[in-house]
DRENMAR-773480 format. One line per field, with one value per residue (C-alpha): residue in one letter; chain; x, y, z. Coordinates in Angstrom, 3 decimals. Layout:
N
code = c(A ...);
unit = c(A ...);
x = c(X ...);
y = c(Y ...);
z = c(Z ...);
// end
This chain:
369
code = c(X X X X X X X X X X X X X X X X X X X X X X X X X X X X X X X X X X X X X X X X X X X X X X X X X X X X X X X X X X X X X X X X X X X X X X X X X X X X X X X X X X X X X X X X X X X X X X X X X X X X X X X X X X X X X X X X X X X X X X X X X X X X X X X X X X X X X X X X X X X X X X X X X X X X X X X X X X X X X X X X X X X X X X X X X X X X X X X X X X X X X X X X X X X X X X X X X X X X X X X X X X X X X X X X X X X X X X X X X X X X X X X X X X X X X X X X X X X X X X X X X X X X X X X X X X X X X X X X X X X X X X X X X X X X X X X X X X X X X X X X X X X X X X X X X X X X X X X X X X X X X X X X X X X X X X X X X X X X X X X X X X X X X X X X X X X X X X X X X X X X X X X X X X X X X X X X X X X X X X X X X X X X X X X X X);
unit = c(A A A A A A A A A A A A A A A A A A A A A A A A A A A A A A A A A A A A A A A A A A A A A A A A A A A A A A A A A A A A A A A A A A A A A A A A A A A A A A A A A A A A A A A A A A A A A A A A A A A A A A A A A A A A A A A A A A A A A A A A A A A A A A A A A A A A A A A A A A A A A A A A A A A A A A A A A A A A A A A A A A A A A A A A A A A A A A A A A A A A A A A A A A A A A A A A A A A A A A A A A A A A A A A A A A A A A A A A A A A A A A A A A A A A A A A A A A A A A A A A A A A A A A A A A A A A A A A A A A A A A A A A A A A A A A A A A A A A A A A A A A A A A A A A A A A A A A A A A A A A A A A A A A A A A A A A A A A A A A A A A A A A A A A A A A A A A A A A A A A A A A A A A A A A A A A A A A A A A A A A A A A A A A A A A);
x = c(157.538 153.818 153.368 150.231 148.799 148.736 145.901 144.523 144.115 141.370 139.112 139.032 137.378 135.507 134.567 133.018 131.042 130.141 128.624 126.972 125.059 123.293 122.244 120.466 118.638 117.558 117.209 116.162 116.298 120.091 122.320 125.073 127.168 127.353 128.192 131.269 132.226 132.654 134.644 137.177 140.365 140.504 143.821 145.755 144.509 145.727 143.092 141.335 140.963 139.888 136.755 136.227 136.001 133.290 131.641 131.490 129.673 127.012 126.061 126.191 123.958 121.700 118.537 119.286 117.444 119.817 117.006 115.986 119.835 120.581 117.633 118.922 122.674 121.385 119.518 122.968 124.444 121.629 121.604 125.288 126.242 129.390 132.287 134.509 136.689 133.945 131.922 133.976 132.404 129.035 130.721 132.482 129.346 127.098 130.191 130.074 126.457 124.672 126.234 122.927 120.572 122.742 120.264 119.304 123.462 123.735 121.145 123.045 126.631 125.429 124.247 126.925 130.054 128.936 130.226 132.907 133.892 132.257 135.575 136.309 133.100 131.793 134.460 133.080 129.831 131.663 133.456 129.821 128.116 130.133 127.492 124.696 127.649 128.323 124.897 124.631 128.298 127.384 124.315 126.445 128.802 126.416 125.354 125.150 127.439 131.214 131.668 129.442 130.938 134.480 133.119 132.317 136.679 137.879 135.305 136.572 140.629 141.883 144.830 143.264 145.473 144.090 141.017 140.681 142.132 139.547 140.821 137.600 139.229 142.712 141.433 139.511 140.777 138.350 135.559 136.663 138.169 134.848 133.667 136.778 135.876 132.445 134.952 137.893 136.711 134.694 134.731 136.084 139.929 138.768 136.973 140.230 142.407 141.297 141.076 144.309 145.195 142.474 144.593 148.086 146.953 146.044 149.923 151.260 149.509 148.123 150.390 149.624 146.207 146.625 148.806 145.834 143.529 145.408 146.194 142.899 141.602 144.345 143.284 139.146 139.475 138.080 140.174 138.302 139.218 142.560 144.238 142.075 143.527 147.375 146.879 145.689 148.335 150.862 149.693 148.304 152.076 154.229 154.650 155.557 157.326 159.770 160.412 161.755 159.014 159.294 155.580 155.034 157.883 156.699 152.827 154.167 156.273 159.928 162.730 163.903 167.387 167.900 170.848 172.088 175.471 175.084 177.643 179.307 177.058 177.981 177.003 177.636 179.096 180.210 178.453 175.457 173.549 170.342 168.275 170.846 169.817 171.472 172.230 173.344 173.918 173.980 173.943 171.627 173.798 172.050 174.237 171.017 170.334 166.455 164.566 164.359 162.027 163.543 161.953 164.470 163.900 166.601 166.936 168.201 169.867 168.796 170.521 168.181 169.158 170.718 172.818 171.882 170.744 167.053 166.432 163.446 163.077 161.708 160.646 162.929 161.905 160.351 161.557 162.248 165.892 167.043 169.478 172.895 172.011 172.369 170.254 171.912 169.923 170.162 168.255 168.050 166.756 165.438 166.854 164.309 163.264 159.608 157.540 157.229 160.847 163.310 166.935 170.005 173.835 176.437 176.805 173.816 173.790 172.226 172.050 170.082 167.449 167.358 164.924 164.350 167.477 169.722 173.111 175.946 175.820 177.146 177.952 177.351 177.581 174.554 175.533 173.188 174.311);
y = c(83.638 82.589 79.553 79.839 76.585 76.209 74.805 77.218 79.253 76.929 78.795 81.817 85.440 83.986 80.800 83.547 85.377 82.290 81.049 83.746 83.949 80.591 80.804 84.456 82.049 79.870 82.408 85.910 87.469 86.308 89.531 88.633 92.262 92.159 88.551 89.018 91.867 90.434 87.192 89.634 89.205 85.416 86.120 86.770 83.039 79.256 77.302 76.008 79.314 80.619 77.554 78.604 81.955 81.644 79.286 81.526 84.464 81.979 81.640 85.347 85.668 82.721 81.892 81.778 78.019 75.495 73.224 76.343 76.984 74.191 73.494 76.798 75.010 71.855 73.778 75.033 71.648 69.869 72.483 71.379 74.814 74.412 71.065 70.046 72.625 75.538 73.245 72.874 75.715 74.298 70.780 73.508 75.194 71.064 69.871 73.273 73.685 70.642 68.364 68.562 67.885 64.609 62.882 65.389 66.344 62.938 62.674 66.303 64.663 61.823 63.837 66.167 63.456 62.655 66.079 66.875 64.340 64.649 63.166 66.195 67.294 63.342 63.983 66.200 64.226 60.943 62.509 63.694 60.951 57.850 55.226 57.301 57.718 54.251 53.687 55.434 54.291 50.709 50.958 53.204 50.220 48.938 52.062 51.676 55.048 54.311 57.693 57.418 53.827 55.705 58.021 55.003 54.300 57.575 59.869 57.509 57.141 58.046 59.853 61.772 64.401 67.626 66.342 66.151 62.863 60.336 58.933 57.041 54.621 55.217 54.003 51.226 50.615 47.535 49.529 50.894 47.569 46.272 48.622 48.221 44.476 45.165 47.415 45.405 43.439 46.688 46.601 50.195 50.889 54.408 52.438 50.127 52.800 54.164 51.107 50.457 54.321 53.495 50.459 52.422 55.114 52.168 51.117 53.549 52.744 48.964 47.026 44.069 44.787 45.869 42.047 40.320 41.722 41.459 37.885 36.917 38.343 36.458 33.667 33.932 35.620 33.997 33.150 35.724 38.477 38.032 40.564 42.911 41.514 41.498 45.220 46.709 44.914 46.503 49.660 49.293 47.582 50.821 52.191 48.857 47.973 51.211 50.264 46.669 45.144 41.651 40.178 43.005 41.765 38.589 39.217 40.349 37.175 39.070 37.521 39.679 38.212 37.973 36.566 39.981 41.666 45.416 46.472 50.006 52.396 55.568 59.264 61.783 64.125 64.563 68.111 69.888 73.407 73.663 72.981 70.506 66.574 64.099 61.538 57.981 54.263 50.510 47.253 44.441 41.465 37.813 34.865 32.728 29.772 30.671 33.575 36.269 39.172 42.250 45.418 48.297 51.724 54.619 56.442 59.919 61.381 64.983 66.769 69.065 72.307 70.687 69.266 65.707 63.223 62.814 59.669 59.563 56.399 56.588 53.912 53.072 49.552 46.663 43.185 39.851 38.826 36.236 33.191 34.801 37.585 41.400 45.043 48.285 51.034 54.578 57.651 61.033 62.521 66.534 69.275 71.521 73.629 72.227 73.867 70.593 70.637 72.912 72.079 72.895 73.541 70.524 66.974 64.832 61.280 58.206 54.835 52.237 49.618 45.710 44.134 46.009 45.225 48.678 49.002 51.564 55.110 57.419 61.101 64.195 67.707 70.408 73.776 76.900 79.699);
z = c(171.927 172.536 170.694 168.208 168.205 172.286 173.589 175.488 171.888 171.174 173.831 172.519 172.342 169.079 170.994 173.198 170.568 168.894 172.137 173.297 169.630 169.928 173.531 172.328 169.884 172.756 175.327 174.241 177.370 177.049 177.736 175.031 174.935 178.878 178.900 176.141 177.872 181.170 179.019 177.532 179.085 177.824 176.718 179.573 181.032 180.456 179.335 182.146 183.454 180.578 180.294 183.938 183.649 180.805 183.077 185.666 183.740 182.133 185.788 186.144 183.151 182.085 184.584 188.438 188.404 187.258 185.463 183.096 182.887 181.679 179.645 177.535 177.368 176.185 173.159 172.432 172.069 170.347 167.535 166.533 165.856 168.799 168.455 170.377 173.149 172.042 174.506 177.522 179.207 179.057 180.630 183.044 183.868 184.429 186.990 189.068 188.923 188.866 191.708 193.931 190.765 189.748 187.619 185.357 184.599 184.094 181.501 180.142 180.655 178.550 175.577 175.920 176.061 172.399 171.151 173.783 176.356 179.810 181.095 183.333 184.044 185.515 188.171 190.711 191.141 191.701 194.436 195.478 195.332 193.994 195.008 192.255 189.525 189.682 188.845 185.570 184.538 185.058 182.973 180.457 179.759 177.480 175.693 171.822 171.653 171.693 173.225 176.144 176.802 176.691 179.150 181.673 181.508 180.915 183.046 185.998 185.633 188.809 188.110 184.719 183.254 183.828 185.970 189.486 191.039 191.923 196.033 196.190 192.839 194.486 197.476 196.269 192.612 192.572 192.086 188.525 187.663 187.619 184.959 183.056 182.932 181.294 178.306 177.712 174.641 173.221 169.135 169.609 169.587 171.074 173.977 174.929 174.411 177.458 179.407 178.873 180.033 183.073 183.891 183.636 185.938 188.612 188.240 189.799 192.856 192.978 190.202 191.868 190.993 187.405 187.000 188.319 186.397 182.912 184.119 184.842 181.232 179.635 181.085 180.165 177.164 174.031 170.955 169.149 171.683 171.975 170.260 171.877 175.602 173.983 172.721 175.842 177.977 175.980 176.622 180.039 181.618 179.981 182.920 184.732 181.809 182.100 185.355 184.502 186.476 186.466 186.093 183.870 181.320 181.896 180.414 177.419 177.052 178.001 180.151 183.056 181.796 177.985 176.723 174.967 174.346 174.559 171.770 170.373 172.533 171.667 171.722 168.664 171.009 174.532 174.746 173.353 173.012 174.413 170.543 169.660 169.234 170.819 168.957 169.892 168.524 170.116 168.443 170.613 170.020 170.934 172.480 172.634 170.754 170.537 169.486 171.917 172.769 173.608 174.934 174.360 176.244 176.751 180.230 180.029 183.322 183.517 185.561 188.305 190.363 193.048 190.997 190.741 188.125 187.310 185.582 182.538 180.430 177.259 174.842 172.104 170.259 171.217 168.456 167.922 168.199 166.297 167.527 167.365 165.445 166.221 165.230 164.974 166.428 166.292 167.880 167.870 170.837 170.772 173.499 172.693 175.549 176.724 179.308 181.245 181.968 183.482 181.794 183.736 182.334 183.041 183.382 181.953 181.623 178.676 179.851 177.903 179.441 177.840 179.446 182.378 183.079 183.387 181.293 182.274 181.749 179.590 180.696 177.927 179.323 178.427 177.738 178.002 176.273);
// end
């Protein structure tokens, strides 16, 4: 059953129509019936086909020169008549168009980025030219808009979902850093937020890297910054974090080995239907004579089509344990089907994860009627 509220339904035939009206304004000459026509089989695409695929025909039909194209586009967006994905195809049509005329999409990136983020669009001149993009993001780090500073992080995460992956910042990770340095104490959540996601991506390839750089904050950061640093390293070292990494537990002030009792771990059931929720329930037991911080995740073993176990942690809670004292927990866990992952009849497993520090399994059985 197609689900309604799917992205891709957010580019749509009236996204189309509603384009095509306000660059007739701006350009006259504009051939709007052709151009929907050509646009009409939207439906049958996923999303980024169907951006690229109006893209593609407001090459076909807007001037052949890509200053006076753009020019007409840039109308569009500064009358305010289009928000948010109903620009994406103007972003689309900038990042395929404009790579050999990189100053002037800059100066339409920039504009643009405060309506719809330029986060995908940025990419393809970095890879281009990442010496000239590193120019305009390093004066952009101290732009007055929070959106366009965003840009600077987001625009240039290496592994951004849905964009193209950045190898230059994979490569050399110390490149971004350095922009991320100029961000990390920005008044904006918005702005951090995506340092911290910048930071996360850089992880999963360069974690030594990532506990340098949070260390060496820590270390220089003013009183009055602080709980900016502490926030992002919480959400920066989650990746780290799930994988019980040592220095990682350690910047957020976590023992690799807490003085716990895992207690009355339990599922609901030893089998479930595909929609079902698995349930389950633990008590965290301290045998410490101090306070203790304990970062709680859950690891369910899924099981793949070669029949075995694919681990996925998940966070659960993160708390302060008191001396001696214990916390029931209990979590329900969905088995909806999701088009990210492919679910497979028979033995599953649930194991729990204290620390980083992996506790035994327990073995449930999916059925799939």
């Amino acid at each position: 059953m197609e689900n309604e509220n799917a992205f891709k339904n957010w580019v749509n035939q009236e996204v189309v129509v509603k384009l095509s009206s306000e660059i007739k304004k701006a350009y006259p000459l504009f051939k709007e019936a052709n151009f929907k026509e050509q646009c009409n089989s939207l439906d049958s695409l996923e999303l980024k086909a169907r951006v690229k695929l109006i893209a593609k025909n407001l090459n076909t039909f807007l001037p052949e020169k890509y200053s006076k194209a753009l020019q007409i586009l840039m109308t569009v967006v500064d009358s305010e008549k289009l928000s948010g994905f109903e620009l994406w195809p103007i972003s689309e049509f900038i990042s395929t168009n404009g790579t050999s005329e990189l100053d002037r999409s800059f100066a339409a990136l920039k504009v643009l980025t405060k309506y719809f983020t330029s986060e995908f669009a940025i990419r393809p001149f970095i890879i281009s030219d990442c010496s000239k993009s590193l120019k305009y993001l390093k004066e952009w780090v101290n732009d007055e808009n929070m959106h366009v500073r965003r840009l600077v992080s987001e625009g240039s995460r290496p592994m951004l979902p849905w964009g193209q992956k950045l190898r230059v910042f994979i490569e050399k990770p110390e490149l971004s850093v350095s922009l991320l340095n100029k961000l990390k104490h920005d008044d904006e959540l918005y702005v951090r937020k995506s340092v911290a996601n910048h930071l996360n991506d850089i992880s999963k390839f360069k974690p030594d890297l990532v506990i340098q750089t949070l260390r060496k904050w820590e270390k220089t950061c003013p009183e009055i910054h602080s709980t900016k640093i502490n926030w992002i390293k919480q959400h920066a070292l989650r990746t780290l974090i799930k994988k019980g990494d040592s220095d990682a537990l350690a910047l957020i002030g976590v023992s690799k080995k807490p003085l716990v009792e895992l207690e009355n771990f339990k599922l609901s059931s030893n089998a479930y239907d595909m929609g079902d929720t698995l349930n389950f329930t633990l008590v965290v037991r301290s045998l410490s004579r101090s306070r203790q911080k304990i970062v709680l995740d859950y690891i369910v073993y899924f099981k793949k089509a070669n029949g075995t176990l694919s681990p996925k942690v998940f966070k659960l809670k993160t708390f302060e344990l008191e001396p001696f004292a214990q916390i029931k927990i209990e979590k329900n866990h969905s088995l909806r089907e999701i088009t990210t992952r492919k679910y497979y009849p028979g033995g599953h497993g649930l194991s729990v994860q204290i620390n980083g520090h992996v506790r035994p399994m327990r073995n449930w059985t999916l059925r799939i009627r």
